[in-house]
C-alpha positions in Angstrom: 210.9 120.9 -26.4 211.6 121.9 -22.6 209.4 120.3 -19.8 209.7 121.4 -16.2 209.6 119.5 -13.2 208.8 122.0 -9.8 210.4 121.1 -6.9 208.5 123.4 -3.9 207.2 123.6 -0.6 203.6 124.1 -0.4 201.7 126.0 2.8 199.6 123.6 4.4 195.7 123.9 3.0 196.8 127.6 1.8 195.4 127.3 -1.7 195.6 131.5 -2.5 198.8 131.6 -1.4 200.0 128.4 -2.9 198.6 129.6 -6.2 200.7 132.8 -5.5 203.8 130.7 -5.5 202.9 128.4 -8.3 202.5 131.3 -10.6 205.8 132.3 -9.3 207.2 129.0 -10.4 205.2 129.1 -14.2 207.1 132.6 -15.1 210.6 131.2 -14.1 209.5 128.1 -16.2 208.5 129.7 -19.2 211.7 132.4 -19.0 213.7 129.2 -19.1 212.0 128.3 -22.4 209.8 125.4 -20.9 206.5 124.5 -22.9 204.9 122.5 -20.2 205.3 122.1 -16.1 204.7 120.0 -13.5 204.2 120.5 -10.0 204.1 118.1 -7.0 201.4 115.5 -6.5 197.9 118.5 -4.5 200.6 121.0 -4.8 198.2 123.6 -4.6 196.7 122.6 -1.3 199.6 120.8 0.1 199.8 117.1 0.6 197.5 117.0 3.6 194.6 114.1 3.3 192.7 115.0 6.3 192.0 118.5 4.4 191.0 117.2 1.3 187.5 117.1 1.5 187.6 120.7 3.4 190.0 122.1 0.2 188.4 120.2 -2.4 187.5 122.0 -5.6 185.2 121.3 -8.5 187.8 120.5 -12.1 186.3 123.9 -13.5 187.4 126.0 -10.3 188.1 129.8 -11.4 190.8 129.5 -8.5 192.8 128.1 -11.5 192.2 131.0 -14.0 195.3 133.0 -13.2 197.1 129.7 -14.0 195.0 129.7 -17.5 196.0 133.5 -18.1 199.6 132.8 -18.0 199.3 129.6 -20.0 197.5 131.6 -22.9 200.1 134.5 -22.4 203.7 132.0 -22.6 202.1 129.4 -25.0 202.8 126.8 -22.0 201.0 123.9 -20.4 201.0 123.2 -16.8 200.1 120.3 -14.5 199.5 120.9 -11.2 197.8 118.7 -8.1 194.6 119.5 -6.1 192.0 117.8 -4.2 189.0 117.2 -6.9 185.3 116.8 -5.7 184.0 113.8 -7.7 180.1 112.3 -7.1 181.3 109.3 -5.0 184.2 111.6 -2.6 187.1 113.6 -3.2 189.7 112.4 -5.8 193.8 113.2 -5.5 193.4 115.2 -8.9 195.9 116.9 -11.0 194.0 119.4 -13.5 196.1 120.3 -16.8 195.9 123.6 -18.7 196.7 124.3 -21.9 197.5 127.5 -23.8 193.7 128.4 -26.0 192.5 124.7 -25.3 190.4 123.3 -22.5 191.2 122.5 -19.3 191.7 118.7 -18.5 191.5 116.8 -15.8 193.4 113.5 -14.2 192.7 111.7 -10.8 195.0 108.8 -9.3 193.9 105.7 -10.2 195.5 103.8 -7.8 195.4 105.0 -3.7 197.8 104.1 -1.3 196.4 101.9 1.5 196.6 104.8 4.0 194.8 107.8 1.3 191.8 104.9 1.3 190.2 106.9 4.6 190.3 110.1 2.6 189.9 109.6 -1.2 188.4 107.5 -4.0 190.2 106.3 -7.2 190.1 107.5 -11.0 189.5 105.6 -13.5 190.2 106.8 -16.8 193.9 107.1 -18.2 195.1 110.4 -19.8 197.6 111.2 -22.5 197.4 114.8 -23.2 199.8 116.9 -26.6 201.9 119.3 -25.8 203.8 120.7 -28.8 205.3 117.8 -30.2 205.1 115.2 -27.7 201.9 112.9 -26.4 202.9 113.4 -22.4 201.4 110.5 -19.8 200.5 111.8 -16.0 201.2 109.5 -13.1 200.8 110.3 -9.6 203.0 109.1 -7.0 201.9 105.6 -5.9 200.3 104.2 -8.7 203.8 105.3 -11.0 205.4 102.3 -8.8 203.5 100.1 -11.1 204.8 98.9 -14.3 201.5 98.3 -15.8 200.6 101.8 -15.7 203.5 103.2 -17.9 202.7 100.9 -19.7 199.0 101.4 -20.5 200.4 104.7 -21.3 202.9 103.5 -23.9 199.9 101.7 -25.6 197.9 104.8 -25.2 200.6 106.7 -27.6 202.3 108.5 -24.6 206.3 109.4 -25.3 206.7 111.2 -21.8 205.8 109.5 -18.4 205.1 113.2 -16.2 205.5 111.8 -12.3 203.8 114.3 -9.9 205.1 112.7 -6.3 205.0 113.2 -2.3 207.7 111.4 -1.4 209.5 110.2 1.8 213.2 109.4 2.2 212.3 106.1 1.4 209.9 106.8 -1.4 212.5 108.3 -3.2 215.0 105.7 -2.8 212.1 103.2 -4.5 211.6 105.9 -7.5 215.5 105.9 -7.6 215.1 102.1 -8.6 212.1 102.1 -10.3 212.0 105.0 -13.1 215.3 104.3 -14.9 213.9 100.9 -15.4 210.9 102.2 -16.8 212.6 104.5 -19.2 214.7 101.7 -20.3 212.1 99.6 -20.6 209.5 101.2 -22.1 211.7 103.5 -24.3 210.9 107.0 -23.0 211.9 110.0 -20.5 211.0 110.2 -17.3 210.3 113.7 -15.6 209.9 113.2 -11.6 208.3 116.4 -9.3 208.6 116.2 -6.0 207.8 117.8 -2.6 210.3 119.2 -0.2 208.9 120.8 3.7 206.5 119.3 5.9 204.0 117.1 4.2 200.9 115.5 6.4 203.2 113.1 8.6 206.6 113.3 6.6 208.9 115.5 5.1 209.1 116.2 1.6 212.7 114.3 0.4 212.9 116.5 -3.2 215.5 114.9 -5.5 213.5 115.6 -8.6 215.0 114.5 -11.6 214.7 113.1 -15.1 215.5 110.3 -17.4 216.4 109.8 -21.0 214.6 107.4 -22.7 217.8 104.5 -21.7 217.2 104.9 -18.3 220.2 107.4 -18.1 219.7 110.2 -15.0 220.4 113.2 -16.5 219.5 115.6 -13.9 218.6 116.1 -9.8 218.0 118.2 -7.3 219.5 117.9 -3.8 216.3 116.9 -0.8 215.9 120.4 0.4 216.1 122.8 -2.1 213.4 124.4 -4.3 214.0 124.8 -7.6 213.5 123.1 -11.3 214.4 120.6 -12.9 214.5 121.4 -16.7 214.8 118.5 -19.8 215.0 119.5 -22.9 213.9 116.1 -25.4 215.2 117.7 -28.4 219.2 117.1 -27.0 218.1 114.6 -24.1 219.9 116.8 -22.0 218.9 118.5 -18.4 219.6 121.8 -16.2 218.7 122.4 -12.3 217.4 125.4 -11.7 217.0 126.8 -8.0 214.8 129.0 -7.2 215.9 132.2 -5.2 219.1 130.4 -4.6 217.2 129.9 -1.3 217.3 126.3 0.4 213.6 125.6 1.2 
């Protein structure tokens, strides 16, 4: 099976036209043979807090049918990030569609200090199929936590999926962090992240992957967009750019 991290710039708060490029992104994906893709952590709106609430959109949007469409049409699931109304506030959601199957729906559990001003927390774990493996989302922050790989572990999981907005810094953390738990925990790692302006920061890409040892096995550069590509059947892994253009 092929997953597929996306490494992209997204438009500041330009949902339409980020959805534009995301289905962009799905074709290339599914061309390279991937059954399921991720995307950066509120790709679709850019990772812009003081937006959310002005962006945020209900788990059932139709704004994501397009996305449905080409799931149903290549047989592949996708993961992507978006602000989420919820009854208490706005949640830092990631919404997962799968080919003839209902929509589902993850929210970060746990918020950075400096997302408390504009978002609430999740509270349910997720471990979704996709072909043959049970897949695990995280999103950025709360993946810096052992515990929560490892709920997932108990929870059947066999991929940890890492949606991300990282810094520089960030980056160099995750660098640390995710080999250990691959190693640990006995599975792959698949990391998306960001590259462009992002609220205060710049996106610092490097999206890579994991074998199940804690082994790297692929990367992109910090300023390119393009995909990152694991195949578990060979626990191998390609980069992909995308136009060949730097972003």
């Amino acid at each position: 099976m092929k997953l597929c991290a996306v490494q992209m710039a997204s438009d500041k708060g330009n949902l339409t036209g980020n959805l534009r490029r995301h289905l962009e992104c799905i074709e290339h994906a599914a061309q390279l043979g991937a059954r399921l893709v991720v995307f950066p952590e509120l790709s679709l709106s850019g990772y812009e807090p003081s937006l959310a609430r002005e962006l945020a959109q209900l788990a059932d949007s139709s704004l994501l049918d397009p996305v449905q469409a080409l799931c149903d049409r290549h047989g592949i699931s996708v993961a992507l990030g978006l602000p989420v109304s919820a009854a208490d506030g706005v949640q830092i959601g990631m919404s997962v569609l799968r080919p003839g199957a209902p929509r589902l729906a993850y929210a970060k559990q746990r918020l950075h200090a400096d997302e408390l001003p504009f978002f609430v927390a999740g509270n349910q774990p997720l471990v979704f199929a996709a072909a043959e493996r049970q897949i695990a989302p995280a999103i950025c922050y709360e993946s810096m936590f052992l515990e929560h790989a490892e709920q997932a572990r108990q929870l059947g999981a066999d991929v940890y999926l890492v949606s991300v907005a990282k810094t520089t810094k960030g980056i160099r953390e995750g660098f640390e962090h995710y080999p250990q738990v691959a190693k640990r925990l006995g599975i792959p790692v698949l990391m998306a992240n960001c590259v462009g302006p992002a609220d205060t920061f710049v996106g610092a890409g490097s999206s890579a992957c994991w074998d199940e040892h804690g082994q790297l096995l692929a990367c992109l550069d910090e300023h390119s967009e393009g995909l990152v590509v694991l195949d578990t059947a060979s626990m191998s892994a390609e980069v992909v750019l995308l136009d060949g253009v730097p972003a």
